[in-house]
C-alpha positions in Angstrom: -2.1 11.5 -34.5 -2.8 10.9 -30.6 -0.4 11.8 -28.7 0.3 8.3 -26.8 0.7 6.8 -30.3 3.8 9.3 -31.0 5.7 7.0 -28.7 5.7 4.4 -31.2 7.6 6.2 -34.3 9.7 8.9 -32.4 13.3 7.2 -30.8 14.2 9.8 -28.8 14.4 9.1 -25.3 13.3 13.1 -24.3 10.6 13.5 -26.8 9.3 10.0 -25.0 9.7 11.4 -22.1 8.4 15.0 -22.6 5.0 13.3 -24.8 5.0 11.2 -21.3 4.6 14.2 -18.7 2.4 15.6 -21.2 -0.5 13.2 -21.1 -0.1 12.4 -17.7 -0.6 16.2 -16.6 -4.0 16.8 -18.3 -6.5 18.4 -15.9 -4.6 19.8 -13.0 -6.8 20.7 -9.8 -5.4 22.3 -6.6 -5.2 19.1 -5.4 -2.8 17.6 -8.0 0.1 17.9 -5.9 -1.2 15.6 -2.9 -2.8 13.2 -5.2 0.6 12.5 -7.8 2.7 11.7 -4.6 0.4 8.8 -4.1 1.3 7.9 -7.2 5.2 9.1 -7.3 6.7 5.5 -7.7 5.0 4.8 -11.2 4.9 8.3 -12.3 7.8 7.3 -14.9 8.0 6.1 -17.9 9.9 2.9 -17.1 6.7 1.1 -15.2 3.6 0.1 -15.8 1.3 1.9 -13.3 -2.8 2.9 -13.4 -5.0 5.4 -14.4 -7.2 7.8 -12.0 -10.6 9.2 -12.3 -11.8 11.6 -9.5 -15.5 12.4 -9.8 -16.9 15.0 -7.6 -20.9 16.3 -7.9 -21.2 15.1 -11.5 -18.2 15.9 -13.3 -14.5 14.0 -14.1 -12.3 16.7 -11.7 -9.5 14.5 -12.9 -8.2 12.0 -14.7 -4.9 11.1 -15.2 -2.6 8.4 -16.2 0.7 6.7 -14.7 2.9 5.1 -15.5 3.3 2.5 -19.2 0.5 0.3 -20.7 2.4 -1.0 -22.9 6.0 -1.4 -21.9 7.3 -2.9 -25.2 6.2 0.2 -27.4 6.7 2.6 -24.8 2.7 4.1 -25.0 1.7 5.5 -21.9 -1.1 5.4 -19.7 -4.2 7.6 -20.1 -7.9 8.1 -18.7 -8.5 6.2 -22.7 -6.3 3.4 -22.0 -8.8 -0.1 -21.7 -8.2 -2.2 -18.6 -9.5 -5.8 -17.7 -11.0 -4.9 -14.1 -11.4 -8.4 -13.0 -14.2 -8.9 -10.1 -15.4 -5.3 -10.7 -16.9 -6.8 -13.4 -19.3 -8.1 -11.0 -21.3 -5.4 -10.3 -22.3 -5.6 -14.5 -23.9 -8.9 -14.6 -25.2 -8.1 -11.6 -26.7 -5.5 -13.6 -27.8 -8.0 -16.7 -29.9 -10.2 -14.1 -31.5 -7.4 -12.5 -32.8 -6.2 -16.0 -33.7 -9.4 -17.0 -35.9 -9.5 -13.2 -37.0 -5.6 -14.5 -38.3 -7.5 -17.4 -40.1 -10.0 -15.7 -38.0 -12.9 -17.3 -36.8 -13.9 -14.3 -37.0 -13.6 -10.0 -34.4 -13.6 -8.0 -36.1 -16.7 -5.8 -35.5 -18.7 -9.1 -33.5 -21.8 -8.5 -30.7 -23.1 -10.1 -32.0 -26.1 -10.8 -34.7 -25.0 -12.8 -31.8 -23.6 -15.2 -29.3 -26.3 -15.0 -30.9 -29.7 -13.6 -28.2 -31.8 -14.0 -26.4 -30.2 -10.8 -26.9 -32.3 -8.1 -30.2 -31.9 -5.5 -28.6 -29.2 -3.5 -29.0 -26.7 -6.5 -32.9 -26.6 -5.6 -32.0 -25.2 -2.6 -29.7 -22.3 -4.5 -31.8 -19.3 -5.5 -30.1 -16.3 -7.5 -30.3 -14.1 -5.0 -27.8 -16.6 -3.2 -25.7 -16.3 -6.1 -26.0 -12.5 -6.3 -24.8 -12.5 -2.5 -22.1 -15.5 -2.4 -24.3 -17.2 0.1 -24.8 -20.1 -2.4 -21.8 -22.0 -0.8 -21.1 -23.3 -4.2 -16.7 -24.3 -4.9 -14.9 -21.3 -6.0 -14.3 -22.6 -9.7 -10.7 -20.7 -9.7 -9.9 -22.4 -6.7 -11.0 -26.1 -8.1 -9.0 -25.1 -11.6 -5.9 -24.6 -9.4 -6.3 -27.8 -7.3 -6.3 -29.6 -10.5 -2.6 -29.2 -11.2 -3.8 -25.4 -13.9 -2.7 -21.8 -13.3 -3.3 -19.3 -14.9 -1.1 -20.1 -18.2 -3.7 -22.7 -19.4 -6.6 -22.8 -21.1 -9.8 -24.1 -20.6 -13.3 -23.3 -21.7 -17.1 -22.6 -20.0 -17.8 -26.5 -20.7 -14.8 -27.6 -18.2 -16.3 -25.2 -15.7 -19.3 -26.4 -15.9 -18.4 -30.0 -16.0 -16.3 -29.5 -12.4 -19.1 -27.8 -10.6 -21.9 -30.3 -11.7 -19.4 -32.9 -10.3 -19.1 -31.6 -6.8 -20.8 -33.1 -4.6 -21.2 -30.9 -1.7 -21.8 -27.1 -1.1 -18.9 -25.4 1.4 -22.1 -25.0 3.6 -26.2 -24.7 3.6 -27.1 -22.5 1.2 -27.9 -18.7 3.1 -26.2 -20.2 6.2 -22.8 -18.4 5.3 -20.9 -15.6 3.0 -17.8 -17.0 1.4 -17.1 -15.6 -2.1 -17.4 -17.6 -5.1 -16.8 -16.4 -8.8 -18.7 -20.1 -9.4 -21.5 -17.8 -8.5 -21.7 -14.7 -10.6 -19.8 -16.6 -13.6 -22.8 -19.3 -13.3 -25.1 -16.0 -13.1 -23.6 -14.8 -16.6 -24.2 -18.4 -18.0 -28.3 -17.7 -16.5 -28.3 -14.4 -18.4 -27.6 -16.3 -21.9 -29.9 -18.9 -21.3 -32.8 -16.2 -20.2 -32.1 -13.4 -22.6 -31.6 -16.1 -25.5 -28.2 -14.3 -26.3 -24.8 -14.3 -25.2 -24.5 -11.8 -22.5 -21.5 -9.6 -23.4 -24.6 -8.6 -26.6 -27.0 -8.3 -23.9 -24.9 -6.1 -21.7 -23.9 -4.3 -25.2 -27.2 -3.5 -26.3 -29.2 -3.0 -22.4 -26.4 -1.3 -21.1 -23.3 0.1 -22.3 -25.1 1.5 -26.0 -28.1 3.2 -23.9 -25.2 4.9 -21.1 -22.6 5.7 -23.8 -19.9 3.4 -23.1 -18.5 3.1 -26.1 -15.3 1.2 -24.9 -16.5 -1.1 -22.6 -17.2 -4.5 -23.1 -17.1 -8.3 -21.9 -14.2 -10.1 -23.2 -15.5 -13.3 -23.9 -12.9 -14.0 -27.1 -9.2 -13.4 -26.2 -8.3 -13.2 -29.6 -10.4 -9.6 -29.9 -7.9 -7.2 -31.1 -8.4 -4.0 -28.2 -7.7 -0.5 -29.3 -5.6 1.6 -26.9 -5.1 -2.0 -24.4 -3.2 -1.7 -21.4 -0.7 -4.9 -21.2 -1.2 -7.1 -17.9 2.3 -7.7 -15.6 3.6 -8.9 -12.5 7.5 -7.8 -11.4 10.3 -10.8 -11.8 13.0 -11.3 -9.8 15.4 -9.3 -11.4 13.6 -5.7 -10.6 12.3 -5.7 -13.9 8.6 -6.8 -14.8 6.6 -9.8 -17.4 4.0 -10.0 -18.8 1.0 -11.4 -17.0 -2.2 -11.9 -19.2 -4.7 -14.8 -19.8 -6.0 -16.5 -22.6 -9.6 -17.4 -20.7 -12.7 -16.3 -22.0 -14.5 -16.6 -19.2 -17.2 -13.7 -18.1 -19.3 -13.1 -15.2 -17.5 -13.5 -12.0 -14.8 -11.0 -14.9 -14.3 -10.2 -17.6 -15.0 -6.4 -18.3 -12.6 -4.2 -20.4 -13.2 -0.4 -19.4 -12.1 2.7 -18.9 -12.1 6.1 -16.7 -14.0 8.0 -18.6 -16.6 5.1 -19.4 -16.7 4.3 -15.5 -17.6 8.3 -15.3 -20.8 7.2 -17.3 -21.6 4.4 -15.2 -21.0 6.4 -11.9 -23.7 9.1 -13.3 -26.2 6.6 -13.9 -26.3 5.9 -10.0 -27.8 9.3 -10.0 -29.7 10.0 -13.2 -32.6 7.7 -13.4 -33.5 8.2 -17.3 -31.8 5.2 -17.9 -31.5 3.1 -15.4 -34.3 3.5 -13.0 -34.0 4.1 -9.0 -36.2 0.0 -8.2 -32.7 -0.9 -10.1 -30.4 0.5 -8.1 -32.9 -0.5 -5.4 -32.4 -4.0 -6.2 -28.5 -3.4 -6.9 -27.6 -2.2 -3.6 -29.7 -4.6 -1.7 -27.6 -6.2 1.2 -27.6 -10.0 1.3 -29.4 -11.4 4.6 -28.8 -14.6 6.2 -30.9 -17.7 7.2 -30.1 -16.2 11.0 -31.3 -13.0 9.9 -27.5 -11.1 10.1 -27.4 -8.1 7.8 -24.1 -8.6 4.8 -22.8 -5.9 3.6 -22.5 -7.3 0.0 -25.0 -6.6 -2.0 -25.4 -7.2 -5.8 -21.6 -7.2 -7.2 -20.9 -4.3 -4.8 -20.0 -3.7 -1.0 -22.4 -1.6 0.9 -20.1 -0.6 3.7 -18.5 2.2 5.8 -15.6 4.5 5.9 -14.5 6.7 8.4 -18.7 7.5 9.4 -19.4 8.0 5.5 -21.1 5.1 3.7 -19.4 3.6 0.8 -20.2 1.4 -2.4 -17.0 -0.4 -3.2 -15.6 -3.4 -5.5 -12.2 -4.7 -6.3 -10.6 -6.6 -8.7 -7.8 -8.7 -9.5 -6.3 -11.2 -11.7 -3.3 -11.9 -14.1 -1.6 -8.8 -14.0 -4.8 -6.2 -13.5 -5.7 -4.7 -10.5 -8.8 -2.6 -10.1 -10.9 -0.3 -7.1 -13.9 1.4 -7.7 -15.4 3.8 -4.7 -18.5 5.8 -4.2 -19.5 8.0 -1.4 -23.0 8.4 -2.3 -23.8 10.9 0.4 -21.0 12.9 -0.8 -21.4 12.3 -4.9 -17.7 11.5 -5.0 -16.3 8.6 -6.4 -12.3 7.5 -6.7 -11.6 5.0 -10.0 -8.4 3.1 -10.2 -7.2 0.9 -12.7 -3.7 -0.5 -12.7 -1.7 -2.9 -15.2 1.0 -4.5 -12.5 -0.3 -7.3 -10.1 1.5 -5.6 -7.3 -0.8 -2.6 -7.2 -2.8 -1.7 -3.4 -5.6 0.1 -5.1 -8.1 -0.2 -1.9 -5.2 2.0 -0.2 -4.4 4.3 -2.5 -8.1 4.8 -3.3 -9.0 5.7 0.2 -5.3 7.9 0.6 -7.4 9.9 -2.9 -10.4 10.2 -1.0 -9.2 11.6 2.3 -7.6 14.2 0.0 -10.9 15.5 -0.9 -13.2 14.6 2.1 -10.7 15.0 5.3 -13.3 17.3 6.7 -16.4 15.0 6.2 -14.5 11.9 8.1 -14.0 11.0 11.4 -10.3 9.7 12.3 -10.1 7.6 15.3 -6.6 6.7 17.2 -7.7 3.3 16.5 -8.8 1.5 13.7 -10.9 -1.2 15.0 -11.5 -2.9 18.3 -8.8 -5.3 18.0 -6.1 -2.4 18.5 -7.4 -1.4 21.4 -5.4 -4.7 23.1 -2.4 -2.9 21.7 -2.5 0.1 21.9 -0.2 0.5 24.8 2.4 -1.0 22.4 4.8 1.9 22.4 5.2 2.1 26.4 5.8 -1.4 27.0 8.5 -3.7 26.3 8.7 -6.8 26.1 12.2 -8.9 25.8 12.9 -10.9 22.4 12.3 -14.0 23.9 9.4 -13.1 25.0 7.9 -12.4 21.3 9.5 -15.6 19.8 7.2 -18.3 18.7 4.5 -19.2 16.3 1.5 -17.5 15.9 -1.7 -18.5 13.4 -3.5 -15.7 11.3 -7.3 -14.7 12.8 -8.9 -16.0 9.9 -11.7 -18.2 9.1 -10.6 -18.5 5.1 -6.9 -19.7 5.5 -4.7 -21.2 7.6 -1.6 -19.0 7.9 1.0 -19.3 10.5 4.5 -17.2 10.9 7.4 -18.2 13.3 9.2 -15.9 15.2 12.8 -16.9 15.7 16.2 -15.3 16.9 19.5 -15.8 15.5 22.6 -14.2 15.9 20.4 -11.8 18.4 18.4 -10.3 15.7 14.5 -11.3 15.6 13.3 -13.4 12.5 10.2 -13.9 10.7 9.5 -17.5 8.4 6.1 -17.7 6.6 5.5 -21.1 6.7 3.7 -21.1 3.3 6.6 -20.6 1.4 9.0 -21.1 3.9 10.9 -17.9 3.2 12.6 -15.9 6.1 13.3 -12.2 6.7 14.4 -9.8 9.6 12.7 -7.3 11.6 14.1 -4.8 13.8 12.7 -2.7 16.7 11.0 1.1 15.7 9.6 1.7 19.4 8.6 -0.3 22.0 7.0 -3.5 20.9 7.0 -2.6 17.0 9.1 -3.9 14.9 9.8 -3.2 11.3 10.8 -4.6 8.1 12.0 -3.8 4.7 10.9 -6.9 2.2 9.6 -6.9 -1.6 9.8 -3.2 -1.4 6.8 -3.2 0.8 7.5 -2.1 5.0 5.5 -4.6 7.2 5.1 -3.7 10.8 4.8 -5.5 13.7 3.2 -4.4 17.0 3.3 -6.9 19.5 0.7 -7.1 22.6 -0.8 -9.3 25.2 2.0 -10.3 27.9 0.6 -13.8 29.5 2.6 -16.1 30.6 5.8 -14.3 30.2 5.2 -14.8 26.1 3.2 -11.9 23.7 -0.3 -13.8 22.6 -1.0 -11.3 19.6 0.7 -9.5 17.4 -0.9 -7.1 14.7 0.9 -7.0 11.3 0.1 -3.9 9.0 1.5 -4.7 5.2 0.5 -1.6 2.1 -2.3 -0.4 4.5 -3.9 -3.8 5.5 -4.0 -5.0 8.7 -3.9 -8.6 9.7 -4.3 -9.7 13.3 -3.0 -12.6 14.7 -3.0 -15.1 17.5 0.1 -17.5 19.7 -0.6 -21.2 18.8 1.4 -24.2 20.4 3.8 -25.1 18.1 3.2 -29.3 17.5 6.3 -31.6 17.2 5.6 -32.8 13.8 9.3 -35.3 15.2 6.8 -37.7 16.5 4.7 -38.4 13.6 5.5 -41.1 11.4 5.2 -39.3 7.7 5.4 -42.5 6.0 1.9 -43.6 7.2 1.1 -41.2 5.1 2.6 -41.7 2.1 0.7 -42.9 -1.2 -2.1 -42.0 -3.7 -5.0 -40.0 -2.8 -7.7 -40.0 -5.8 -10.5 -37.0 -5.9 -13.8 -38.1 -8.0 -14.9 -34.5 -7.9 -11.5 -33.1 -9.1 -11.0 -36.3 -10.9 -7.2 -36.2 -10.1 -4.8 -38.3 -7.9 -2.6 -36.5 -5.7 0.9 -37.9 -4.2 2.0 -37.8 -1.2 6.1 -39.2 -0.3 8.6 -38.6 2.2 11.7 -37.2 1.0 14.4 -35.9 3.4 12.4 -36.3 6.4 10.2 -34.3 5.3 6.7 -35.3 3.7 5.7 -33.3 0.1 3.0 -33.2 -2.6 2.7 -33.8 -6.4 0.0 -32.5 -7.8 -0.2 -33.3 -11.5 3.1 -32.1 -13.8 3.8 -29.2 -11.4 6.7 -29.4 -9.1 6.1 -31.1 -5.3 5.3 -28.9 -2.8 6.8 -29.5 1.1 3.9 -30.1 3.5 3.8 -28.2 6.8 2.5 -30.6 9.9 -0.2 -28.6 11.5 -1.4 -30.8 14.3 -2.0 -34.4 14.7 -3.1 -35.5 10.9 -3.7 -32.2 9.8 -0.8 -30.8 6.8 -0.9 -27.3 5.3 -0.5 -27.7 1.6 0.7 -23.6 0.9 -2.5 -21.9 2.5 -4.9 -24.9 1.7 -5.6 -27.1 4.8 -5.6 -31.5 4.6 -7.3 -33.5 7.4 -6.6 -36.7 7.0 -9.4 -39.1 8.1 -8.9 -42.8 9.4 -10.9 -46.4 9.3 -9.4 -48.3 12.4 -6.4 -46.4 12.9 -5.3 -46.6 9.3 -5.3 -43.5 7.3 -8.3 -43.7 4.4 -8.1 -40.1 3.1 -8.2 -36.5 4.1 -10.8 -33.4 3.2 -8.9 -30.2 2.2 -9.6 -26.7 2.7 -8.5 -23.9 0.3 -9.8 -21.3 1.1 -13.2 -20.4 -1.4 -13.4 -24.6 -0.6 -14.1 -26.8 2.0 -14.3 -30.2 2.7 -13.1 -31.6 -0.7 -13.1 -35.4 -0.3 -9.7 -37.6 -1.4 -9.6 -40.8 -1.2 -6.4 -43.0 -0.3 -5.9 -45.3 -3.4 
């Protein structure tokens, strides 16, 4: 009998516990010490938490598990247990269509229209190479599922996805112009390997890929009623301090979809640098960076990130959805690779990944005081001060994807921050200077405050698990002088195929979307509403309003029409 299955029959809190620290201390290195404190908070067998695979010159140094997979039996996590690794999956029909290309049943200037005709005119302008590089501009299908009222609760099936995106209209821009990630893209690149290979393509990935590399337990999940030996369990944490489950019952592949493990990712990992299987014009083709129609260089590739860390060149992916969180790594140059897979939604793998690697390559990296140009504006931050009233205001997120914008406020003299997507509020309080600090979600955020013009700070960086997010002083607008009621009604979409309501409640203006429960609106500017992160601009026909387009993020410029 496996030891993680002992869990199951034995009641004894101690022998649970001891069969706990027993798996999870397999292979220990020198550098075990410095690599479990990353993972100290799920090291317990009350939580779910990840497994770890460390690859160094060919061989699995170690592998290890944290934390529960399954936190109704108790079973705990090993290098054996199966995770869904959400957009890592990527990288493997990436892999199917550059077989397929290998085979000379397909190019990657092929259109899209010469697969699927029945999208509208702009898909002969769509190649698969677009699709390989999220240039196509093509609607986030995840993103069009949510603005129809579903989450990730309900079910729907590879028709319904298909139906949506043949109904859209318009592209989120010229295909090549941009980079905006779709999983349209690589889950309409999976529907191109059935139709090409004449199978469905978790059998063509079974038989081209994982059978010939020796991954035994991997596979797309493309029927969630498979029964899964040795699953991990999906879950997010409640409100109470305690966790639920988080799964899904979709059975879509492509843009997902992969169910893996450590040591099968240790195959996969060795075939970068063993060509008897897959050849080197594969991983040629694989790690090719997308270009432009300007002629800029992406660093995305073929389901993977060709990027840098530290002066060392990396091959990255993440992953995330329901209650799965994944990171995969490479350092080619160095033949070291850091796998993470975790079971809780909550999970920073991209940080912890890199805190593994500097473990093991501290002396091959170069560690600047600053960490990109935009903290050389602040980097006087701990000399300075500036007064409270000085830092108070709203400021808007530097980003191109979503419109986020903070308040800081001050009452009863302590400094306050309100997210205006979810209008929830929480204190910071000074460190040093112009840092500030808080304690929320169990998670420190910091910060550092810069740029003294006008007597007011114009930026302020905000670091949150590792991530930095820079942003910028907007004028607030007086949303008092708009009269909400002009824009109250129906607004219907005929590429959603859904009627949205607008009302004024309270003197404040909210949204219905469907069954779900109304959302308030955020005035942004004059006829512009934030809708959570998504963006409405309302448009008008002789001063009356007529409808708005919204932004969300992997969308733009979705038409609604007032009704």
């Amino acid at each position: 009998m496996k030891h993680y299955q002992m869990a199951c029959f034995i009641n004894s809190p101690l022998i649970i516990l001891l069969t706990f620290l027993l798996i999870s201390s397999c292979g220990e290195i020198k550098e075990s010490v410095e690599i479990d404190r990353i993972f100290s908070d799920w090291n317990n067998p009350n939580t779910p938490g990840c497994a770890l695979g460390i690859i160094k010159d060919g061989k699995l140094v170690y592998a290890r598990g944290y934390g529960i997979a399954n936190l109704e039996y108790e079973i705990p996590i090993t290098e054996n247990s199966v995770f869904r690794i959400a957009s890592n999956s990527k990288q493997f029909t990436a892999a199917c269509i550059v077989l397929l290309v290998e085979q000379a049943k397909l190019s990657l200037d092929d259109k899209l229209s010469d697969f699927y005709p029945e999208f509208p005119d702009y898909a002969t302008k769509i190649t698969i190479r677009h699709l390989l590089n999220h240039t196509s501009g093509i609607r986030d299908y995840l993103m069009l599922a949510q603005l129809k009222g579903l989450d990730d609760n309900d079910y729907y099936e590879n028709r319904d996805v298909m139906g949506w995106l043949i109904k859209q209209n318009d592209l989120n821009f010229i295909p090549g112009d941009e980079f905006l990630y779709s999983n349209s893209g690589y889950w309409l690149l999976g529907q191109i390997v059935n139709k090409v290979s004449g199978t469905d393509m978790a059998e063509f990935a079974k038989s081209e890929l994982f059978d010939p590399l020796g991954m035994g337990n991997t596979h797309f999940h493309n029927d969630h009623t498979k029964i899964v030996e040795n699953r991990a369990s999906g879950y997010v944490p409640d409100k109470n301090g305690g966790y639920q489950i988080s799964m899904t019952n979709l059975n879509m592949i492509g843009d997902g979809g992969i169910f893996t493990t450590i040591n099968d990712m240790k195959k996969w990992d060795d075939a970068y640098y063993d060509y008897s299987i897959l050849s080197e014009e594969f991983w040629s083709m694989m790690t090719q960076k997308g270009i432009l129609n300007n002629g800029d260089t992406l660093s995305y590739a073929s389901g993977l990130r060709i990027e840098t860390y530290k002066g060392q060149k990396t091959i990255v992916h993440g992953g995330g959805f329901v209650g799965f969180r994944s990171s995969f790594v490479r350092f080619p140059e160095q033949k070291f690779s850091v796998v993470i897979f975790s079971n809780r939604r909550d999970a920073n793998l991209s940080k912890m990944s890199m805190e593994v690697a500097e473990i093991f390559l501290i002396d091959k990296l170069i560690h600047r005081q600053f960490d990109s140009d935009n903290d050389e504006v602040i980097k006087e931050s701990d000399t300075i001060e500036f007064s409270k009233e000085q830092i108070t205001g709203h400021y808007e997120l530097d980003s191109t994807s979503y419109e986020v914008i903070v308040k800081i406020g001050i009452n009863n003299d302590s400094l306050f921050v309100t997210q205006q997507w979810d209008d929830s509020s929480y204190y910071i309080s000074k460190v040093t200077g112009n840092t500030y600090q808080t304690q929320t979600d169990n998670s420190n955020i910091t910060f550092i405050f810069s740029n003294l013009k006008d007597g007011l700070a114009q930026k302020f960086k905000g670091t949150h698990d590792g991530i930095n997010y820079y942003y910028n002083r907007r004028k607030h607008f007086e949303h008092s002088i708009i009269d909400l009621d002009e824009y109250s009604g129906n607004y219907y979409s005929k590429e959603l195929d859904i009627t949205y309501q607008l009302f004024v409640k309270d003197k404040k203006i909210a949204i219905l979307i469907g069954n779900n429960t109304p959302v308030v609106l955020s005035v942004y500017d004059t006829d512009q509403m934030l809708y959570k992160l998504n963006k409405l601009r309302f448009d008008r026909i002789r001063g009356k309003i007529s409808g708005f387009e919204l932004d969300a993020g992997r969308l733009k410029n979705l038409k609604f029409s007032k009704i």
